[in-house]
N, C-alpha and C positions, 0 to 999 in steps of 0.2 A: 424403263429407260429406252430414249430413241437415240440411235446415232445414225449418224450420216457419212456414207465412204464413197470413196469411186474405186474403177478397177479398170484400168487401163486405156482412160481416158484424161483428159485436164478438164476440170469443169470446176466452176464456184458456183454453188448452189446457196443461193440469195436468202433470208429470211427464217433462217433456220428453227431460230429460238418460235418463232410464232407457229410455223411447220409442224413442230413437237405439239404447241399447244392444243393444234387443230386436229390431226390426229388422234389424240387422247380424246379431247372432246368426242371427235366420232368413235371411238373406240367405248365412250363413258356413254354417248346415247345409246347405243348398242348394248350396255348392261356389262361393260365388259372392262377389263383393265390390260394396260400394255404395261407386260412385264419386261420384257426385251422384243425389240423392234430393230434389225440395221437395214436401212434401206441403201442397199449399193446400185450404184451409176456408171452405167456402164456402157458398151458398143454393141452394135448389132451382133457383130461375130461372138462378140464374149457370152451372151445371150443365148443365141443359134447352139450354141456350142454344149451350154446348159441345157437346151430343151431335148436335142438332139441324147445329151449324156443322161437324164435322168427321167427324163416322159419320153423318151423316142418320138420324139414330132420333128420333122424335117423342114423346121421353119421359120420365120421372122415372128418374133412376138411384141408386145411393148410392155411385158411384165411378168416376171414368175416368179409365184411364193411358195417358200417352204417354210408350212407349217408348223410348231415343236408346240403348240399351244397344251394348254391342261385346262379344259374346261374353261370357263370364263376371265380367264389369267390368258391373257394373246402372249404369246414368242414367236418369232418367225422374221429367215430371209426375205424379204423383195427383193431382188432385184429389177433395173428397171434401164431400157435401151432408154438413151436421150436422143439416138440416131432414129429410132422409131420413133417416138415420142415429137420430135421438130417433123419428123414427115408426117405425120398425123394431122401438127399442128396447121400448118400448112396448107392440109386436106381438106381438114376441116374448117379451117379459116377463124382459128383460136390461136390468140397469144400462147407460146410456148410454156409460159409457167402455168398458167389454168390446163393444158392439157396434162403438164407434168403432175399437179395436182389433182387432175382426175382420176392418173393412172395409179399416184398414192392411194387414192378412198380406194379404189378397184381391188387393187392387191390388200388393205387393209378388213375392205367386205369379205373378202376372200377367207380372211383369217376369222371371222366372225361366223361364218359358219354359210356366207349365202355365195349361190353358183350361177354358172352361166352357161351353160351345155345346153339348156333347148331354148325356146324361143321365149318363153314364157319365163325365165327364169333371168336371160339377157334383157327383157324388156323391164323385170323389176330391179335389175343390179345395177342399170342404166337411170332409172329415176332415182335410186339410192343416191349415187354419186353426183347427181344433180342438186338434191336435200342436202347434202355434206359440201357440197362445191358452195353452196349460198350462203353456207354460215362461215365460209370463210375472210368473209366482206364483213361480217359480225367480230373477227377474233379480232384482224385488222384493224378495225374501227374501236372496239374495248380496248386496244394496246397504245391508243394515243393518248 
């Protein structure tokens, strides 16, 4: 099961049902099933605040997952800054929902078992998310 919440922000997160689909799909090429999935949406500060409370990092993130997984059965928080997220997009000069949707696979890779701490590890979690970001033009297009 995937739900979707905010947490002390306003936001309408768009295409939800298809969201879920995508998700699981990447979750299903992964070998893997989403048991429980809440991806919560939330402010920089609310964010800051978590990393700060639970990893001790003193800093702006655009995603952090708490894992509960059991083997190939995924559980797990995301949380995920849209404040971060729109500056990113921005940055990068990507529509806001494609980066939001990055930052989904990222936190969802995450829960699959792959990391991003050295360079070598950022450069393949980075093409994952591009492989998962492409077939989401495939889910879109199946749903018409």
């Amino acid at each position: 099961m995937i739900t979707f919440h905010t947490l002390s922000i306003t936001f309408r997160l768009p295409c939800r049902r298809l969201l879920k689909k995508w998700l699981a799909s990447l979750a299903e090429a992964e070998n893997k099933r989403i048991r429980a999935l809440s991806v919560i949406l939330c402010s920089d500060e609310e964010l800051l605040s978590l990393n700060r409370q639970y990893l001790q990092h003193d800093y702006f993130t655009d995603v952090i997952t708490f894992d509960y997984s059991d083997g190939d059965n995924l559980s797990g928080d995301m949380f995920i800054s849209c404040d971060t997220v729109r500056a990113n997009a921005k940055t990068y000069r990507q529509p806001f929902d494609n980066e939001l949707r990055r930052v989904m696979a990222h936190g969802l890779l995450h829960l699959c078992g792959y990391r991003d701490a050295t360079a070598a590890e950022q450069k393949q979690m980075r093409s994952m998310e591009n492989k998962y970001l492409a077939k989401w033009n495939h889910i879109v297009t199946d749903s018409l």
